[in-house]
VOGUMAR-519077 format. One record per residue (C-alpha): residue number from 1; x, y, z. Coordinates in nm, 4 decimals, padded with zeros to 6 digits. Example, Ala and Ser with C-alpha at 12.3 -4.5 7.8 and 13.67 -1.06 7.14 Angstrom:
! residues 2
{resi 1 xx 01.2300 yy -00.4500 zz 00.7800}
{resi 2 xx 01.3670 yy -00.1060 zz 00.7140}
//
This chain:
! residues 235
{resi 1 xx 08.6614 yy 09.2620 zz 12.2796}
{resi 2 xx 08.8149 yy 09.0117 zz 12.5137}
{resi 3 xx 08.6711 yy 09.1310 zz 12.8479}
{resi 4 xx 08.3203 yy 09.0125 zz 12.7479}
{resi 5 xx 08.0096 yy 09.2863 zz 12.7660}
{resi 6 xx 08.0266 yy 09.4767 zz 13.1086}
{resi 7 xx 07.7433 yy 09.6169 zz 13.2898}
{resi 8 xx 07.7192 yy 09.9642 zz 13.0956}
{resi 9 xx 07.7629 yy 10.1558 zz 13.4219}
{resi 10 xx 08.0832 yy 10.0417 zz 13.4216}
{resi 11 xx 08.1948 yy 10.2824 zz 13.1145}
{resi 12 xx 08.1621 yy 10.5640 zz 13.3616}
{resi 13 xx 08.4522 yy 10.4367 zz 13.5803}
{resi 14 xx 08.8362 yy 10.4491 zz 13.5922}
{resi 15 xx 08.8815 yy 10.1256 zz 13.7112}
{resi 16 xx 08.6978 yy 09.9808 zz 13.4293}
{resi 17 xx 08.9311 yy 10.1991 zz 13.1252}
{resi 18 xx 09.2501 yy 10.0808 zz 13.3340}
{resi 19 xx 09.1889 yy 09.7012 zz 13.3229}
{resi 20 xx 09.0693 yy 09.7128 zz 12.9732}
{resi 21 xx 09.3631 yy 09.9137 zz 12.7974}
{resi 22 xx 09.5977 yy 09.6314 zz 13.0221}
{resi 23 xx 09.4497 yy 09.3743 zz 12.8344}
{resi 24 xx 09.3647 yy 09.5091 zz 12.4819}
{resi 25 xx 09.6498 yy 09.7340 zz 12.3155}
{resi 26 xx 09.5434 yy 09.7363 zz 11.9956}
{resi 27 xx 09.4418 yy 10.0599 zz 11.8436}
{resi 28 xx 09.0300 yy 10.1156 zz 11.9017}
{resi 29 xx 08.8538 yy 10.4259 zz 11.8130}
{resi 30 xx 08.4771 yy 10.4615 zz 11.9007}
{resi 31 xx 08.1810 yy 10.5699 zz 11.6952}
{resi 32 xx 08.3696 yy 10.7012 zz 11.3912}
{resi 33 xx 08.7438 yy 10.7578 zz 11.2451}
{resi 34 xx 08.9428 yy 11.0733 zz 11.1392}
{resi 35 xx 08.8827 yy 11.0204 zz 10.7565}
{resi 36 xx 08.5353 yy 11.0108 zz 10.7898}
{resi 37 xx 08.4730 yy 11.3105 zz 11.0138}
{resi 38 xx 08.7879 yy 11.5272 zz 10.8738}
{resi 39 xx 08.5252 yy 11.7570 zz 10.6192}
{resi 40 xx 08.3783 yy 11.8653 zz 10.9761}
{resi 41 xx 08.6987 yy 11.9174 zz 11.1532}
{resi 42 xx 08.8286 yy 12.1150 zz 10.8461}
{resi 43 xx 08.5030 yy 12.3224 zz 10.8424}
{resi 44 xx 08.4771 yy 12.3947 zz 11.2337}
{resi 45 xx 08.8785 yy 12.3523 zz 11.3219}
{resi 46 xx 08.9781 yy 12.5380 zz 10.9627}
{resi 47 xx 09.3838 yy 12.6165 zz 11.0622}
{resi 48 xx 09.6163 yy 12.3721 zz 11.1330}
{resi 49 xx 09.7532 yy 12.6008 zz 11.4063}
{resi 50 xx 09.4720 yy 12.6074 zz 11.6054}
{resi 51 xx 09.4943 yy 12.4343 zz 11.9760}
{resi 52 xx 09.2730 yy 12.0880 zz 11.9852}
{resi 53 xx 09.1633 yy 11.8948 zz 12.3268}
{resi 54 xx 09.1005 yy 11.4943 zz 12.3029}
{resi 55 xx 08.9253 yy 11.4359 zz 12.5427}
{resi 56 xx 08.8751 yy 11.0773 zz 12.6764}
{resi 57 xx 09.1886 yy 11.0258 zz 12.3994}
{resi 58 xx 09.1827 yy 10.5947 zz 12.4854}
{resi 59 xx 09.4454 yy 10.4596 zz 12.2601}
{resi 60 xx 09.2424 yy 10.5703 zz 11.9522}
{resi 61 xx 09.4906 yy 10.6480 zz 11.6297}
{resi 62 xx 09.2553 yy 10.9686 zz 11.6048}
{resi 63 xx 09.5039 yy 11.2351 zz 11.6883}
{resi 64 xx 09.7513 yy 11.0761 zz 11.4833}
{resi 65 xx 09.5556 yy 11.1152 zz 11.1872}
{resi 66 xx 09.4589 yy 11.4678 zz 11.2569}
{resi 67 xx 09.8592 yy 11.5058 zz 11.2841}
{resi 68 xx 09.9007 yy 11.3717 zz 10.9654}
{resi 69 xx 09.6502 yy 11.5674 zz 10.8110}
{resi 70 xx 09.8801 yy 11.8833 zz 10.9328}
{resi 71 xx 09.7300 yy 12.0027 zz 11.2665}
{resi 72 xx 10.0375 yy 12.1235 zz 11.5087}
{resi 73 xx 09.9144 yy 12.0943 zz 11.8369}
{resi 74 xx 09.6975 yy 11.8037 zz 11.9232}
{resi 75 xx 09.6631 yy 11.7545 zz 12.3626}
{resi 76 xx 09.4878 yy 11.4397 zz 12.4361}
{resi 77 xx 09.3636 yy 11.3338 zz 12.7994}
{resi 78 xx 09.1906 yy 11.0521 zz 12.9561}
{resi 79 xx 09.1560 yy 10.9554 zz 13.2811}
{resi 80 xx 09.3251 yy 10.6044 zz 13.2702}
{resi 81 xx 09.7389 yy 10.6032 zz 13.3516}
{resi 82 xx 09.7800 yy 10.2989 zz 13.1962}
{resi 83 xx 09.6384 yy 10.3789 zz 12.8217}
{resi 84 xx 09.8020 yy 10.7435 zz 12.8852}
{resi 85 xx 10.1668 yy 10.5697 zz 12.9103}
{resi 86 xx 10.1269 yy 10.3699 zz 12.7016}
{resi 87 xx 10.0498 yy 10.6637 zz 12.4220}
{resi 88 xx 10.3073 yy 10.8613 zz 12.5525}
{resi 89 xx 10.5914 yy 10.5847 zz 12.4611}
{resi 90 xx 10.4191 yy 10.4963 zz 12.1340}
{resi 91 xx 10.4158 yy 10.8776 zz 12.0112}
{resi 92 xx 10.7637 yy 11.0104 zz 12.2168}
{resi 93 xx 10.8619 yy 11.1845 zz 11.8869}
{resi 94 xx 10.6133 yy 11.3039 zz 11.7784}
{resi 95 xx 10.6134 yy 11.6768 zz 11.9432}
{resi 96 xx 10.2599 yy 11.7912 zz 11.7664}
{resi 97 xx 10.1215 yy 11.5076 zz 12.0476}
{resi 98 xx 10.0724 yy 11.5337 zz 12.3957}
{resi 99 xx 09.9287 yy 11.3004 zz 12.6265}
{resi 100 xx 09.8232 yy 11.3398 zz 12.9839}
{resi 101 xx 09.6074 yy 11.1806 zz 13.2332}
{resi 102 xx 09.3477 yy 11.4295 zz 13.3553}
{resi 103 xx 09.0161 yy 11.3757 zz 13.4552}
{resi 104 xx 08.7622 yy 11.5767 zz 13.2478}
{resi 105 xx 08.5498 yy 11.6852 zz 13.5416}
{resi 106 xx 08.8319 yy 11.8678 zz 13.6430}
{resi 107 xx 09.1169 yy 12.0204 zz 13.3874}
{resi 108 xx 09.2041 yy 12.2712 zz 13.6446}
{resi 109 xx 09.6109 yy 12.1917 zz 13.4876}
{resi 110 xx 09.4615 yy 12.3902 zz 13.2079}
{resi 111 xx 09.4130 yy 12.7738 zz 13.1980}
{resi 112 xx 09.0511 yy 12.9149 zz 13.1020}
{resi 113 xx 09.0575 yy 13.0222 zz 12.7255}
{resi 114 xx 09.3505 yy 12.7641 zz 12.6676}
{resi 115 xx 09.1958 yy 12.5457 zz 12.3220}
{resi 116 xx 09.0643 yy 12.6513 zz 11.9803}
{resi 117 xx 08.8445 yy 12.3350 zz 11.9540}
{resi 118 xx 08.7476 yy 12.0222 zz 12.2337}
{resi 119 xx 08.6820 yy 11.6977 zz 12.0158}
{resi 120 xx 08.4526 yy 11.4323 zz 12.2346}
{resi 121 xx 08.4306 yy 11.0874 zz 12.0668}
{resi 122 xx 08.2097 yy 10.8886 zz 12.3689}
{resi 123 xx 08.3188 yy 11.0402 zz 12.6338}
{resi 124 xx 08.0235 yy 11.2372 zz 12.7440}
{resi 125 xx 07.8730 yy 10.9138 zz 12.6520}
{resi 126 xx 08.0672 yy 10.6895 zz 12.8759}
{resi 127 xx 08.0090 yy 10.9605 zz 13.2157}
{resi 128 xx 07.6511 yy 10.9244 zz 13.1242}
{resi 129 xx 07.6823 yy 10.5543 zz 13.1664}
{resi 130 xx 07.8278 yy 10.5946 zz 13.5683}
{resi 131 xx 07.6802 yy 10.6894 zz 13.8596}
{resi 132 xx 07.5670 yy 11.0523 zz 13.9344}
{resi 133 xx 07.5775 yy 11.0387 zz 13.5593}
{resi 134 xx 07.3883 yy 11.3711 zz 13.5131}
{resi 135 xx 07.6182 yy 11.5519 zz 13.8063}
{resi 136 xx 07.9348 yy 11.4595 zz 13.6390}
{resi 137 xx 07.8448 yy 11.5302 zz 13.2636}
{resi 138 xx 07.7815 yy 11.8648 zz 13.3604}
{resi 139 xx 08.1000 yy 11.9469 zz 13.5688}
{resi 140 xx 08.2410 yy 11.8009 zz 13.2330}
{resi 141 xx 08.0632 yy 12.0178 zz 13.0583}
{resi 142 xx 08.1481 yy 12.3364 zz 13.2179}
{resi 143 xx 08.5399 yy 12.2790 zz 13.2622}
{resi 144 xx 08.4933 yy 12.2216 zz 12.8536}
{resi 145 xx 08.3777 yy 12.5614 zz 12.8227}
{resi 146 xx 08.6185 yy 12.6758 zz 13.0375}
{resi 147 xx 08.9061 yy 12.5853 zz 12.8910}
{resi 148 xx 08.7635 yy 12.6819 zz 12.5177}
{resi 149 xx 08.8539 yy 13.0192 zz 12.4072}
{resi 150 xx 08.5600 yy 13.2688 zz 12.3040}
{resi 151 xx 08.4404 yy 13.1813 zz 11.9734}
{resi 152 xx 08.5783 yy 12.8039 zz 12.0037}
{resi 153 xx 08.3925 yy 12.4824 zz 11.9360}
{resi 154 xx 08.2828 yy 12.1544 zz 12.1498}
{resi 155 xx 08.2840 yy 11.8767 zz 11.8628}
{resi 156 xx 08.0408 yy 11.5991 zz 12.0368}
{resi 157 xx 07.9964 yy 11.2567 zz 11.8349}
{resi 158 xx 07.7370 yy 11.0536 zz 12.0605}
{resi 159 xx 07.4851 yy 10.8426 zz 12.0181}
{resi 160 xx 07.2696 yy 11.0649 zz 12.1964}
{resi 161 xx 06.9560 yy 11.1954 zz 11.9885}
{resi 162 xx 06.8897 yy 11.5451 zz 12.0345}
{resi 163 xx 06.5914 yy 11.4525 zz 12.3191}
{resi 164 xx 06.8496 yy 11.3099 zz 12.4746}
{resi 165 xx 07.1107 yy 11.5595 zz 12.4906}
{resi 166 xx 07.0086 yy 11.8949 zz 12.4098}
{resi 167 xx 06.8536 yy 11.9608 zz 12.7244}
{resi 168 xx 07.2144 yy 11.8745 zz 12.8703}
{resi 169 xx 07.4225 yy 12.0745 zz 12.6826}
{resi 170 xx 07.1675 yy 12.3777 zz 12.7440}
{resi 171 xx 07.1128 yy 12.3783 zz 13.1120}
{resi 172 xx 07.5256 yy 12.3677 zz 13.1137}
{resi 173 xx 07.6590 yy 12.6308 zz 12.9543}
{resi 174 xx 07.4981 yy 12.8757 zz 12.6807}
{resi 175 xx 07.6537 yy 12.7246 zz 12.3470}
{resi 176 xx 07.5430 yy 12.8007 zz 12.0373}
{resi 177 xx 07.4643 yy 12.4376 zz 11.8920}
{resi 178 xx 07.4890 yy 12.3204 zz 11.5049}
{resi 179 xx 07.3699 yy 11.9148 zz 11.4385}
{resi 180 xx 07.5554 yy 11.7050 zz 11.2088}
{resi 181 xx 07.4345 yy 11.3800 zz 11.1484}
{resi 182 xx 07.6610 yy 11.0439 zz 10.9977}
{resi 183 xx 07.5831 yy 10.7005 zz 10.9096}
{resi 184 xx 07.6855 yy 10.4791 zz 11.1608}
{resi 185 xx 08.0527 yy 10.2434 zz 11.0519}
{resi 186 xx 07.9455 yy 09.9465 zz 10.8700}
{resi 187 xx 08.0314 yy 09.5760 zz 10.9120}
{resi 188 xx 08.3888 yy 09.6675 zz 10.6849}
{resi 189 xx 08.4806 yy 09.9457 zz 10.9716}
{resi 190 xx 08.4297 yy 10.2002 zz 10.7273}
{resi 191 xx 08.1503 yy 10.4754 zz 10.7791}
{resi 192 xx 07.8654 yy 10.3859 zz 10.4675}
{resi 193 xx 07.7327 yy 10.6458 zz 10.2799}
{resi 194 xx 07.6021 yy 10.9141 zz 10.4984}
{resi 195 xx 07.2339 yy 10.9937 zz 10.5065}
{resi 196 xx 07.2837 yy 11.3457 zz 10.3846}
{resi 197 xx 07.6018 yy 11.5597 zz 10.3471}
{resi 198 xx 07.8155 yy 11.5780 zz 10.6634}
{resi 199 xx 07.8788 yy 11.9847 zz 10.6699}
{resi 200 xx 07.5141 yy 12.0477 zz 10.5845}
{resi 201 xx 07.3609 yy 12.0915 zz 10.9074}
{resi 202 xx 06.9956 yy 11.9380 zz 11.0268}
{resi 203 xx 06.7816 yy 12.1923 zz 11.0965}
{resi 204 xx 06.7231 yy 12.1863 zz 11.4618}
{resi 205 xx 06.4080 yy 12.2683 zz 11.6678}
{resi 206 xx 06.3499 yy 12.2250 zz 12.0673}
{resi 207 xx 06.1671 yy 11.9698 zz 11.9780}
{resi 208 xx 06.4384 yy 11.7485 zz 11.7503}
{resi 209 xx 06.0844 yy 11.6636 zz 11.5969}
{resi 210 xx 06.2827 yy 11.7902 zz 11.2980}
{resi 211 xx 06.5628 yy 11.5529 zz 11.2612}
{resi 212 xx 06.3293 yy 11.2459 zz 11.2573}
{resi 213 xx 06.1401 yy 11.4028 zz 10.9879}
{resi 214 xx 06.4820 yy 11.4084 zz 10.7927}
{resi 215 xx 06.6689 yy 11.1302 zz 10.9060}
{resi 216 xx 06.3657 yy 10.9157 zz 10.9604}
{resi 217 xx 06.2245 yy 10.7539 zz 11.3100}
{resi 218 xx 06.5004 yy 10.5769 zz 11.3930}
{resi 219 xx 06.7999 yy 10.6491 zz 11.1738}
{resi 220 xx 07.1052 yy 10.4469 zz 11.2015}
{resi 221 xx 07.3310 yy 10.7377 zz 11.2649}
{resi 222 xx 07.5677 yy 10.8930 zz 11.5040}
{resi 223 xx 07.5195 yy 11.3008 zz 11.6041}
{resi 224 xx 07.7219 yy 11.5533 zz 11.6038}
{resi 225 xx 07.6850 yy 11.8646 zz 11.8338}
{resi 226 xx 07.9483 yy 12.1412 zz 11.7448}
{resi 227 xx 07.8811 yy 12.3964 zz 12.0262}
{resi 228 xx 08.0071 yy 12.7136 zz 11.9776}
{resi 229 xx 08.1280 yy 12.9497 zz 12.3150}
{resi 230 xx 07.9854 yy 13.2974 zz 12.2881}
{resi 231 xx 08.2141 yy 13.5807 zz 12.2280}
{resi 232 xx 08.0595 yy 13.7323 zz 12.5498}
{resi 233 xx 08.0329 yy 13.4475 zz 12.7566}
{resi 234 xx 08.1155 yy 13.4491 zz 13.0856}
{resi 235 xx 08.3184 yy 13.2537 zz 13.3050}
//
């Protein structure tokens, strides 16, 4: 990082994205990497045709990988112009990738029903961090489930243990939820060992009493929500 430690609030603004992809180019991807979390994506996301969302894309090599592993159509979004033209030069032939700048709160570009699967590496996180945080993750929230089709999946990696977050995701839209846990990247950059199999879910009560009887009081870990959208949901 060469922009020193900002005030965490700052995450939650555009401002803040634009100045730091002007000054740091190199390839970062937050929380965890494509090899790591492609036995979930090939579980929840299972044909390569499917339509995926990036949302809060950065200049993460992600999408690239999930490319390379075969999927076809890969649309990634964030809400800073400068990191979005830059990944627009950077992957000009590669048609499977598309990048535009779009602000998740509102993806009104994008017809209702229009992806298979929305993958969310921080970015829930980072609105969480700005102000009206709880206001804007849930206008987030909804335009997610709007543009999934019936049937498709929100893939959330956060920090966010379920007391934090499954209230959230509840009170904005009715998703089915499934919790994933992995072990946090070690000192190498490389995800360690995780604490229990990735595609076995942790049983999940209202509580989330149950995942610290699993995972332990404070396990090093990052979660992962896959929300599924109803077949009869609404819009």
């Amino acid at each position: 990082m060469t922009l020193g430690t900002p005030s965490t609030q700052a995450y939650g603004e555009p401002w803040y994205w634009d100045n730091r992809y002007a000054h740091e180019s190199a390839p970062f991807d937050w929380y965890q990497k494509y090899p790591a979390l492609a036995p979930l994506i090939h579980l929840y996301v299972p044909h390569r045709h499917q339509r995926v969302l990036v949302v809060g894309c950065g200049n993460s090599v992600f999408s690239e990988d999930m490319v390379n592993d075969g999927y076809e159509d890969v649309v990634n979004v964030d809400i800073s112009s400068v990191v979005i033209e830059a990944m627009q030069t950077k992957y000009s032939n590669r048609q499977q990738l598309k990048y535009i700048k779009l602000d998740v709160r509102d993806m009104s570009p994008f017809q209702a029903g229009s992806f298979d699967a929305v993958i969310d590496k921080g970015t829930l996180d980072s609105i969480l961090c700005g102000n009206n945080s709880r206001q804007n993750a849930t206008q987030m929230l909804q335009e997610v489930w709007r543009v999934l089709k019936d049937k498709g999946v929100y893939i959330l990696i956060t920090y966010g243990a379920p007391v934090y977050r499954l209230d959230l995701l509840k009170e904005s839209c009715m998703w089915s939820i499934k919790l994933h846990v992995i072990a946090k990247f070690g000192s190498e950059g490389s995800s360690e060992q995780p604490i229990r199999e990735l595609t076995n879910p942790v049983r999940l009560e209202e509580s989330g009493s149950s995942v610290e009887d699993v995972l332990g009081e404070k396990p090093d870990v990052h979660y992962i929500y896959v929300c599924t959208k109803a077949t009869n949901a609404k819009e």
